[in-house]
NULUM-911592 format. One record per atom (N, C-alpha, C): residue number from 1; residue in one letter; atom name; x, y, z. Coordinates in Angstrom, 3 decimals, padded with zeros to 6 digits. Layout:
N
   num   residu   atome          u          v          w
   NUM        A      CA          X          Y          Z
...
END
This chain:
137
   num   residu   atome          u          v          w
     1        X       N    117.676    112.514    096.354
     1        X      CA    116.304    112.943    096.224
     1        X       C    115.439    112.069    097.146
     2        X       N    114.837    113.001    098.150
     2        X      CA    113.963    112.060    099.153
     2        X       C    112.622    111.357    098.285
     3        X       N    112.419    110.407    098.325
     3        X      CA    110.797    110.119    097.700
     3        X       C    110.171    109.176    098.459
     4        X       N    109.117    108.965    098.812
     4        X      CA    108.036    108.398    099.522
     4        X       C    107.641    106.766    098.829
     5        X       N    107.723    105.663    099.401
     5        X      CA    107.245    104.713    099.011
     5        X       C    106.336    103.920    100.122
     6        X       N    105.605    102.647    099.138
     6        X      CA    104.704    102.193    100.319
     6        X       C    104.270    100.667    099.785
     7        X       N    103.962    100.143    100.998
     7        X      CA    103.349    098.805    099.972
     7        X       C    101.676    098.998    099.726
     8        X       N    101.363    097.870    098.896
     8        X      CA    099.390    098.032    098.469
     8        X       C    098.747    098.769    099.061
     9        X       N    098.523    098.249    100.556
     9        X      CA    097.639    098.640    100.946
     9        X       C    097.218    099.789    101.291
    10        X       N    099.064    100.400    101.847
    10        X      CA    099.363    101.845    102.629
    10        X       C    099.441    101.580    103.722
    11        X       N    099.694    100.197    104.146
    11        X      CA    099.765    100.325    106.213
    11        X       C    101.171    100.418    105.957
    12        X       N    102.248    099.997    105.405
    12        X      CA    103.916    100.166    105.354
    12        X       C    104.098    101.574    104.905
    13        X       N    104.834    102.491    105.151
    13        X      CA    105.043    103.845    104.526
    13        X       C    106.517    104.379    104.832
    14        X       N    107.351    104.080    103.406
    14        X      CA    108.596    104.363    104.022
    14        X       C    108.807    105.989    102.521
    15        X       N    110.425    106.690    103.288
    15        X      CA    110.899    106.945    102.579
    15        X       C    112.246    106.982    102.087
    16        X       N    113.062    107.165    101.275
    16        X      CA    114.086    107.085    100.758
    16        X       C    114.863    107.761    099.971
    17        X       N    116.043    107.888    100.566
    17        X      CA    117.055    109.166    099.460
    17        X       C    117.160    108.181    098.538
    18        X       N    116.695    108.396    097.229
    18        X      CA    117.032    107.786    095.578
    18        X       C    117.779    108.668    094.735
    19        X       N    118.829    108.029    093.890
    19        X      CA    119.304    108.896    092.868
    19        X       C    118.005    109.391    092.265
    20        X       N    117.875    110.328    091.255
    20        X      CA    117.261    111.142    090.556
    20        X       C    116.746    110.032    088.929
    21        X       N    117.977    109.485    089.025
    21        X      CA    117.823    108.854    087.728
    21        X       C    117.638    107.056    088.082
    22        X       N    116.567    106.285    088.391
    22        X      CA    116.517    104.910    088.845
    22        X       C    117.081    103.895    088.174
    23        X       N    117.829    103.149    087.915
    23        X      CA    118.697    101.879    087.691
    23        X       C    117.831    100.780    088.561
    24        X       N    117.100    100.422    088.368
    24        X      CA    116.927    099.472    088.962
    24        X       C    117.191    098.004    088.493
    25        X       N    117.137    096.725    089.248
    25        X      CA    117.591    095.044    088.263
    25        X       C    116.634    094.120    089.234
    26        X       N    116.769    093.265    088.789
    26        X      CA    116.018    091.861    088.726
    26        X       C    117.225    090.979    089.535
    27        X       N    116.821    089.641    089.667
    27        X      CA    117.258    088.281    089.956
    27        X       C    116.622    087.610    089.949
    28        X       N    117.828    086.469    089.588
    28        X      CA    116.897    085.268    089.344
    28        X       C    117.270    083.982    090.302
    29        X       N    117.750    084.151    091.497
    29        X      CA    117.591    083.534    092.446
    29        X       C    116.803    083.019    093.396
    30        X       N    116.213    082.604    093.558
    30        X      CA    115.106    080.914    094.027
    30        X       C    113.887    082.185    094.639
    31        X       N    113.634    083.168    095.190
    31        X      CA    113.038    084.385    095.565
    31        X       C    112.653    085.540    094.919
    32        X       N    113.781    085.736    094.084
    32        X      CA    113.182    087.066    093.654
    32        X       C    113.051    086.671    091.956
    33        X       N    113.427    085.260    091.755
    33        X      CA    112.740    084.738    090.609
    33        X       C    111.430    084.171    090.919
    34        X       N    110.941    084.627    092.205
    34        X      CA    109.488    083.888    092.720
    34        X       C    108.722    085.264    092.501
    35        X       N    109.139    086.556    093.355
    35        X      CA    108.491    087.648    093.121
    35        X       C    108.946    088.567    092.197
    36        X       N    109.480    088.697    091.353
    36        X      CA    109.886    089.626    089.995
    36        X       C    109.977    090.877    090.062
    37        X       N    110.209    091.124    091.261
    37        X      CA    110.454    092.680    091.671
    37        X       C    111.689    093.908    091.295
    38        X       N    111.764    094.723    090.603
    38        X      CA    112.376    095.151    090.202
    38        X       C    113.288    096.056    091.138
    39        X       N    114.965    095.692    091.607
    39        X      CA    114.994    096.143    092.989
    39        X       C    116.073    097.719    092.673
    40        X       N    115.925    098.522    093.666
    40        X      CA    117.244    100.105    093.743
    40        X       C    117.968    099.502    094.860
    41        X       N    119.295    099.954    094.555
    41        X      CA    120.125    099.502    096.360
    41        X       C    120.172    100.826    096.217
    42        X       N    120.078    101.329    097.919
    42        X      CA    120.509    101.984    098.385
    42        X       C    120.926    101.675    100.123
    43        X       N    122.096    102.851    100.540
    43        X      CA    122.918    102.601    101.942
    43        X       C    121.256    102.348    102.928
    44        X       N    121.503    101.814    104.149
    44        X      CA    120.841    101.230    104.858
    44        X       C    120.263    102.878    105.411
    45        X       N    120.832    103.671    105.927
    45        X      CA    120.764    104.779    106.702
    45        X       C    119.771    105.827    105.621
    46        X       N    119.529    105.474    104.228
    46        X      CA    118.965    106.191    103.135
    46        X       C    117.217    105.736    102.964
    47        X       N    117.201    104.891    103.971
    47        X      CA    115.873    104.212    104.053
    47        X       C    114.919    104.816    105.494
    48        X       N    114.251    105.320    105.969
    48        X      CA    113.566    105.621    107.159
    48        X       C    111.479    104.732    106.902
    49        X       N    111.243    103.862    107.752
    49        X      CA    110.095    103.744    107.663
    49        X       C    108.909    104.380    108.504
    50        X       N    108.119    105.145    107.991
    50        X      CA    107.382    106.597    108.861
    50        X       C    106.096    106.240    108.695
    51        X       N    105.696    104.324    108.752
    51        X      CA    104.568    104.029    109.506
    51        X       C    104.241    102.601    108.649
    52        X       N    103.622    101.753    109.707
    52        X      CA    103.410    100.645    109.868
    52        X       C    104.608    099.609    110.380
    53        X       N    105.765    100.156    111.193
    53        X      CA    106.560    098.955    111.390
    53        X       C    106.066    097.980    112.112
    54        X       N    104.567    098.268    112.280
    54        X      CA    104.592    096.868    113.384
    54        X       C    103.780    095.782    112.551
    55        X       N    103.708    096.389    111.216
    55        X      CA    103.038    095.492    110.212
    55        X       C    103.779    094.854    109.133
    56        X       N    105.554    095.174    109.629
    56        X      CA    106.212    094.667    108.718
    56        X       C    106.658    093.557    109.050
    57        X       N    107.351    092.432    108.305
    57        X      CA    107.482    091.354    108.706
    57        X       C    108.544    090.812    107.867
    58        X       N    109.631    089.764    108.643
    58        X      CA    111.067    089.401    107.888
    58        X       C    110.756    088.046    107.774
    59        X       N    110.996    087.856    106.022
    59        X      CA    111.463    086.641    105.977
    59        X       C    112.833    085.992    105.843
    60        X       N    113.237    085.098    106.177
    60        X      CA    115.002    084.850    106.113
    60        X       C    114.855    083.357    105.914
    61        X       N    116.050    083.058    104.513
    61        X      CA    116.357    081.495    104.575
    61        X       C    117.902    080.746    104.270
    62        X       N    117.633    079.656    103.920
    62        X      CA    118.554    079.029    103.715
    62        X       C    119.908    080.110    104.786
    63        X       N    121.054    080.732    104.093
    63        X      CA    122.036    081.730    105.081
    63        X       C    121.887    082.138    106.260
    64        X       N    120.653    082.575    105.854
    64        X      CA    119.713    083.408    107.252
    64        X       C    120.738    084.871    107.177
    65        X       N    121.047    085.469    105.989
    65        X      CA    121.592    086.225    106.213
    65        X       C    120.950    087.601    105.581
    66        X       N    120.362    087.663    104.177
    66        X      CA    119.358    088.373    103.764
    66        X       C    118.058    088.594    104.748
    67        X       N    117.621    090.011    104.676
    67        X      CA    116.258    090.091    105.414
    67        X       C    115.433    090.633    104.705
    68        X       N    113.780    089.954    103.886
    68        X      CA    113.386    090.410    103.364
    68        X       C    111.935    090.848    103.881
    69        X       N    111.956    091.932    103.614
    69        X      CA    110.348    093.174    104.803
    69        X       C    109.550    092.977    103.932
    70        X       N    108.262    092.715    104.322
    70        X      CA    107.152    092.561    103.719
    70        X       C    105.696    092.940    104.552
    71        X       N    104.917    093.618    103.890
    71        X      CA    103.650    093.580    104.571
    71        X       C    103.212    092.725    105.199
    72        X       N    103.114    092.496    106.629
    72        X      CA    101.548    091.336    106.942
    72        X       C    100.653    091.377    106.119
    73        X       N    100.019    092.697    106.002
    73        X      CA    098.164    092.680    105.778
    73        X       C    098.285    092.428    104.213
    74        X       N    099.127    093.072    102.754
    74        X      CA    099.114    092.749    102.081
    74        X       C    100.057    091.747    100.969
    75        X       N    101.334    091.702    101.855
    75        X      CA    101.724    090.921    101.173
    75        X       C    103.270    090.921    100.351
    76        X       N    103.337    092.615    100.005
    76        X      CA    104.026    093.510    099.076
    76        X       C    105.290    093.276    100.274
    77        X       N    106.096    092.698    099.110
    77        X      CA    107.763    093.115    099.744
    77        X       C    108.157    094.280    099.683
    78        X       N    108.449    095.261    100.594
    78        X      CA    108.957    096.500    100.354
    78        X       C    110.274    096.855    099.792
    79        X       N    111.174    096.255    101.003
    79        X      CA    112.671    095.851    100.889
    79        X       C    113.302    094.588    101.685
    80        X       N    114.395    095.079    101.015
    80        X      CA    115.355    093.599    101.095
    80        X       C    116.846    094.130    102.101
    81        X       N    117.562    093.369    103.005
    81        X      CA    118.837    093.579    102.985
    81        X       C    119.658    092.290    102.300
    82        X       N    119.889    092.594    100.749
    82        X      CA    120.475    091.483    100.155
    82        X       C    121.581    090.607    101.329
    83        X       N    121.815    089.622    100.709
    83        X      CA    123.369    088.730    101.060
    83        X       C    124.579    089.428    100.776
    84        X       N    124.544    090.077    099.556
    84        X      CA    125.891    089.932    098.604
    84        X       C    126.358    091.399    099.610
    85        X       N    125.464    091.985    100.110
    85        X      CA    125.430    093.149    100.991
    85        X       C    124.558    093.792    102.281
    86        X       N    124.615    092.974    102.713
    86        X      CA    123.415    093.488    103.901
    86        X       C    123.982    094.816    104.692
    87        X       N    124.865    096.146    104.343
    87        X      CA    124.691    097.249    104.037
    87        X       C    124.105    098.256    103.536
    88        X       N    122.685    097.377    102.499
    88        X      CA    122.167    098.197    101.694
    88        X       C    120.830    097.304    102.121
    89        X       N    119.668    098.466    101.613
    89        X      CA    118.912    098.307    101.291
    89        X       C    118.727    097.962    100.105
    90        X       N    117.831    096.905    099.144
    90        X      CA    116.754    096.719    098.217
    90        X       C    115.712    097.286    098.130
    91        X       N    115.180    098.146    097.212
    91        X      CA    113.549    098.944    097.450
    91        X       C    113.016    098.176    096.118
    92        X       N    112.077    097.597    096.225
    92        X      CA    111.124    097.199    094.830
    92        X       C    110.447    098.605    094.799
    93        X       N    111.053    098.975    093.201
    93        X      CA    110.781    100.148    092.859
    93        X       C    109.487    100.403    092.388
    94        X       N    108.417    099.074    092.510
    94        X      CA    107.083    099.119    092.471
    94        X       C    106.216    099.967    093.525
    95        X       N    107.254    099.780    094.356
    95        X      CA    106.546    100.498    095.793
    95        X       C    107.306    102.203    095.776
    96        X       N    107.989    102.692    094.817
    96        X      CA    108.075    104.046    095.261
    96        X       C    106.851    104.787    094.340
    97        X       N    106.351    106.146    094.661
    97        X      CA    105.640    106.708    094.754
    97        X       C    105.895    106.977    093.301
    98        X       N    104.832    107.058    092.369
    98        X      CA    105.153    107.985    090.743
    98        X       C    105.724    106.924    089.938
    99        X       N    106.624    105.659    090.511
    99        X      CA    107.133    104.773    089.420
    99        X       C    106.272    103.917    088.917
   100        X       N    106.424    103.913    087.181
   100        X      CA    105.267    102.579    086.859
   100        X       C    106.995    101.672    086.349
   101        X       N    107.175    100.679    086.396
   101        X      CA    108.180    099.371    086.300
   101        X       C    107.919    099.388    084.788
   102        X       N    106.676    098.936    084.249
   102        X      CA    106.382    098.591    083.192
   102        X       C    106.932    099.690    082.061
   103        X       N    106.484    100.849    082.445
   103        X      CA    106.778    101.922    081.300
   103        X       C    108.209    102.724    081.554
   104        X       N    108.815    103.090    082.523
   104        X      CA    109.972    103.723    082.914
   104        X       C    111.212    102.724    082.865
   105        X       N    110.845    101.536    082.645
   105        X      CA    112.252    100.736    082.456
   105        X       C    112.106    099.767    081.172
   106        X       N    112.388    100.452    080.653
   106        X      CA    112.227    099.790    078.813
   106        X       C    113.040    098.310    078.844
   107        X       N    114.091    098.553    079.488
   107        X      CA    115.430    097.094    079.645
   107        X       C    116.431    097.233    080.988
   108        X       N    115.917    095.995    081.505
   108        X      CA    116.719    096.201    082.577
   108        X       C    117.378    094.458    082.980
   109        X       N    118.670    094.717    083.634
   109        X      CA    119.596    093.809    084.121
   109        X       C    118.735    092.410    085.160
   110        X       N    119.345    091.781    084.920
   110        X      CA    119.078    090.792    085.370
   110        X       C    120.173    090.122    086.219
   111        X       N    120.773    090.172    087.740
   111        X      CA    121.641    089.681    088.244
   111        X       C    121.411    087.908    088.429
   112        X       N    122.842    087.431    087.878
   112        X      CA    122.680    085.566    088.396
   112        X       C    122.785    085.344    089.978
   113        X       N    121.870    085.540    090.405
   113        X      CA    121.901    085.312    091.836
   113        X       C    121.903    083.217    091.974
   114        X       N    121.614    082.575    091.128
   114        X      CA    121.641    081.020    090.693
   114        X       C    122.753    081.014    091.128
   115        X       N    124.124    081.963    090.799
   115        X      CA    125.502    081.661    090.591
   115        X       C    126.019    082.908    091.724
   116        X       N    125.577    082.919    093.052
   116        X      CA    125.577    084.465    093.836
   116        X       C    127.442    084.525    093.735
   117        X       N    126.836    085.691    093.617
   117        X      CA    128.767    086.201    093.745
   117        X       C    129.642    085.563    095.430
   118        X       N    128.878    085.491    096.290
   118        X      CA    129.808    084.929    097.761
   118        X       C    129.603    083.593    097.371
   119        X       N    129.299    083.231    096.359
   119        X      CA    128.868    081.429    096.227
   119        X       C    129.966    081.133    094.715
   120        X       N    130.362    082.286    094.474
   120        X      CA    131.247    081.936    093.066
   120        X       C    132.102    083.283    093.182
   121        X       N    133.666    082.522    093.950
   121        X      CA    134.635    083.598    093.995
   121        X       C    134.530    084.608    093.920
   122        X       N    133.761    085.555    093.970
   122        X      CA    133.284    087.016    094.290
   122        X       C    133.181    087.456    092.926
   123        X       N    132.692    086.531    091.835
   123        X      CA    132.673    086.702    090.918
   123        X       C    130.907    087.224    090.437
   124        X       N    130.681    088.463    089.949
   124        X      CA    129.156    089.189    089.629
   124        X       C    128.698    088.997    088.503
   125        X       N    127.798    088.126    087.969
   125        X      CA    127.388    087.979    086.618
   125        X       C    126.080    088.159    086.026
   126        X       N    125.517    088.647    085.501
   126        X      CA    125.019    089.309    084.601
   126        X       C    124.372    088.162    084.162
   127        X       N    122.874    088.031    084.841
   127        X      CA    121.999    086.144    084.117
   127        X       C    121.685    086.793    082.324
   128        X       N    121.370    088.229    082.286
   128        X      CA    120.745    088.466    081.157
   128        X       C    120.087    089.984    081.229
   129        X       N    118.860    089.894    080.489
   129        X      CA    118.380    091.280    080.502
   129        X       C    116.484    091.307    080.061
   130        X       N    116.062    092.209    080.834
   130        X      CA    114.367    092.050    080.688
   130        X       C    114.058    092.898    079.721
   131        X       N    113.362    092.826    078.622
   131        X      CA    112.953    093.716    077.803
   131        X       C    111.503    094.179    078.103
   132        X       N    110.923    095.544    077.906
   132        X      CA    109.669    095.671    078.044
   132        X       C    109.210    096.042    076.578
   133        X       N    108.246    095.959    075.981
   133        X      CA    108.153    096.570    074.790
   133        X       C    106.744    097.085    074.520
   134        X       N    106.180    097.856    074.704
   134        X      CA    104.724    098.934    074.640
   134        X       C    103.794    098.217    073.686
   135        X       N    103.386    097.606    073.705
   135        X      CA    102.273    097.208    072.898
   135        X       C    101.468    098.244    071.941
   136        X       N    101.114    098.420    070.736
   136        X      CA    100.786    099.132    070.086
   136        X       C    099.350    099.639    070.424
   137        X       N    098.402    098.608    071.104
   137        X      CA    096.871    098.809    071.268
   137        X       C    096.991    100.202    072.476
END
C-alpha cells in the first residue's frame, strides 16, 4: 500500500509501499532512546522521496554505518538506514500521513539496541514493551 509521509514542516515529502497493517517498534539505543520514534522497516527501493532532498540531511556515528535523514529546517527524522540492516529503510511512523503513534499502537516492542544484535552474536532481543493507555478525560 503506497502512502505519503513527511516531516513538520512539509519541506521533506516522501512516499512508501507499507504493509496495510503497521507493526511498528522502538529502541533503546543511545539515539533512538534520545528521539522515541516509533520506527516500520521497509526494503530500501519501497521508499521514494518526491521533494525536499536538498533539505534532507545525514547524521552518522560511532560505526558510521547507520544513516539517519532528517530535516534541516525542522528537525523531524524521517528515516533511518539501521546497522543491523542498512537494506532497509526505518520510517518514524509519526511522519506517515493519517498515523496518530499515540492512539493506533496501544503496545508496542521495544528492540535492545544497548545489546545490538552485530554487537551480541547475532543474537535479537527484545529490551521490553511500550504501553499506551487512553486516559479517561
Amino acid at each position: 500500500m503506497r502512502r505519503k509521509a513527511s516531516c513538520h514542516c512539509g519541506k521533506v515529502q516522501f512516499e512508501a509501499d507499507l504493509p496495510e497493517v503497521l507493526n511498528p517498534s522502538r529502541c533503546n539505543c543511545s539515539i533512538c532512546a534520545r528521539k522515541g520514534a516509533a520506527m516500520v522497516y521497509i526494503p530500501l527501493e519501497d521508499l521514494t522521496v518526491t521533494a525536499g532532498e536538498d533539505v534532507l540531511s545525514c547524521y552518522q556515528f560511532n560505526t558510521m554505518v547507520a544513516k539517519h535523514y532528517f530535516c534541516s529546517n525542522c528537525g523531524i527524522q524521517c528515516f533511518h538506514q539501521p546497522r543491523s540492516d542498512p537494506s532497509k529503510y526505518a520510517i518514524s511512523a509519526a511522519c506517515i500521513e493519517g498515523v496518530k503513534v499515540y492512539e493506533d499502537f496501544e503496545r508496542m516492542a521495544v528492540n535492545d539496541g544497548v545489546h545490538h544484535i552485530l554487537d551480541n552474536d547475532g543474537v535479537r532481543r527484545t529490551a521490553g514493551f511500550l504501553v499506551f493507555e487512553k486516559s479517561e478525560d
